[in-house]
N, C-alpha and C positions, 0 to 999 in steps of 0.2 A: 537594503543598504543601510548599513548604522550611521546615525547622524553625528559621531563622534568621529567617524572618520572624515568629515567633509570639513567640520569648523571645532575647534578646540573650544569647552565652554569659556574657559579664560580670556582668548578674543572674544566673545560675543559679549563679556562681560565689560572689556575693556572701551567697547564702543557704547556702551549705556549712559546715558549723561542725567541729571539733573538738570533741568530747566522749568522754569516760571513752575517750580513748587512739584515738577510731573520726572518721572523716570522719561525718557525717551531717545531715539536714535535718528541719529541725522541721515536725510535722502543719501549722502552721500557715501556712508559708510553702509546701509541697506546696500548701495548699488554695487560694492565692494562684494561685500558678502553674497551677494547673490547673482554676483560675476557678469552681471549687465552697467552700462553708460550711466551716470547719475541722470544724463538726459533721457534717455530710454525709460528710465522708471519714472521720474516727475512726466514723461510725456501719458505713459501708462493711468497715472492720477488722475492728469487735467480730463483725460476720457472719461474716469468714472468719477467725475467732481464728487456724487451725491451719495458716492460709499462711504466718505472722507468729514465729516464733521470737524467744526472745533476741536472737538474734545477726544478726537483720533490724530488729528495731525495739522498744528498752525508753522505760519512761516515766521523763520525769527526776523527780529528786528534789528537796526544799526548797530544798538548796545550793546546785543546779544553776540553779534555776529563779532564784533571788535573785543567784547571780555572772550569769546569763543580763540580769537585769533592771538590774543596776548596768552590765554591757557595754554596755548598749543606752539607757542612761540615761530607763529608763521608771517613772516617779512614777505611783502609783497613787494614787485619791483616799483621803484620811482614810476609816477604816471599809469603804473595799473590797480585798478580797482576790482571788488568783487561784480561780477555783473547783476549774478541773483541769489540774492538773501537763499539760505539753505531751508526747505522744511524739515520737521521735527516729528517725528511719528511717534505716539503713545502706545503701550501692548498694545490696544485694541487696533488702533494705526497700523500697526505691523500684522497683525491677526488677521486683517483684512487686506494685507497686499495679497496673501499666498491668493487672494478670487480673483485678485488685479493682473499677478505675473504669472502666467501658467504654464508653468516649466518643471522635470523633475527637483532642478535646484532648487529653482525657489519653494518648493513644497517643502523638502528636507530640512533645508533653511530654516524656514518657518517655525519648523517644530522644534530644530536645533535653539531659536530665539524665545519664543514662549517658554521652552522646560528655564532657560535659564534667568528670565523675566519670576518665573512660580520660584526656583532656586532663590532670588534675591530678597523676594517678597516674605520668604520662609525664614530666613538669616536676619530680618530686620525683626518678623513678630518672634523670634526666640531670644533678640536683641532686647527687647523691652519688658517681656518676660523675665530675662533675669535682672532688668534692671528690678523691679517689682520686687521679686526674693530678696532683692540684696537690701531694698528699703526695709521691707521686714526685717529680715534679721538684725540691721543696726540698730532698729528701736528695740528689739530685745534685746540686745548687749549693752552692755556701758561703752564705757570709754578706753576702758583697756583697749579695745577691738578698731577703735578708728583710724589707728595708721592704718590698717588693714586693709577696711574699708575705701580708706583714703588711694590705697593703691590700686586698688581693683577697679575705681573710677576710672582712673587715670588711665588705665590701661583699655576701659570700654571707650573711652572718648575720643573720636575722630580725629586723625592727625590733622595738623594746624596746616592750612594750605598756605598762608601769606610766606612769601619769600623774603629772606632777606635780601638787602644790597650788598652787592659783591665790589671792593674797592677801598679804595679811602675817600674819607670827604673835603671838600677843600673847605678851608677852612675863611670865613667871609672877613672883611676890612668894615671896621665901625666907621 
């Protein structure tokens, strides 16, 4: 069975987050993806605590969880709260559920999230790579060439996440 037919690389990518400095995927979109409970998989964890290190999978904190929820612009009702902070799984995190959930999905799964963990890892060192050439070549050209250069930056550098405000503002009394 081809792993393309189960998850598009596009969503696997789309649930990949940056946190505390690490690529990683939240329990909750793993449990999506792999078509079980978010509790069914956190229960599957707490079983094998000692698969699970630091540095495979922590649980995020208040901050995290509240810039997580303004990102995602998810409105909780009056008087509900989250009950439990989400954890965060790193490749190797994920690498090591497929020995946790023993399922044909979750194995396909698995493989479908790794090629595209290697895919992202791939696209960032050819990222810096050309950043590298493109140093070179500016210090061997003059200055004719730096709009150029100036544009080709521009065009490598991550779109600006801050939003603006939508509105008018009112305007204050001295």
């Amino acid at each position: 069975m081809g792993t393309s037919a189960i998850i598009p690389r596009e969503v696997v990518e789309s649930k990949i987050r940056f946190i505390r400095g690490k690529k990683v995927m939240l329990d909750r979109d793993l449990a999506i993806l792999y078509g079980v409970e978010t509790r069914t998989l956190n229960q599957a964890v707490k079983r094998n605590l000692n698969r699970f290190p630091e540095d495979f999978m922590f649980q995020l904190n208040q901050e995290e969880v509240a810039e997580l929820s303004r990102s995602q612009i998810v409105i909780l009702k009056r008087g509900q709260n989250i009950k439990y902070f989400p954890y965060a799984f790193t490749e190797n995190g994920v690498a090591m559920l497929s020995s946790v959930l023993n399922s044909e999905r979750a194995i396909t799964v698995n493989i479908q999230i790794m090629r595209t963990f290697t895919k992202i890892r791939e696209m960032l060192i050819r990222h810096k790579d050309l950043t590298k050439r493109l140093d070179k070549l500016e210090k061997r050209y003059d200055a004719q060439f730096k709009i150029v250069f100036d544009a080709i930056r521009q065009l490598m550098a991550p779109p600006d996440t801050k939003k603006k405000k939508i509105g008018f503002a009112r305007e204050q009394d001295d």
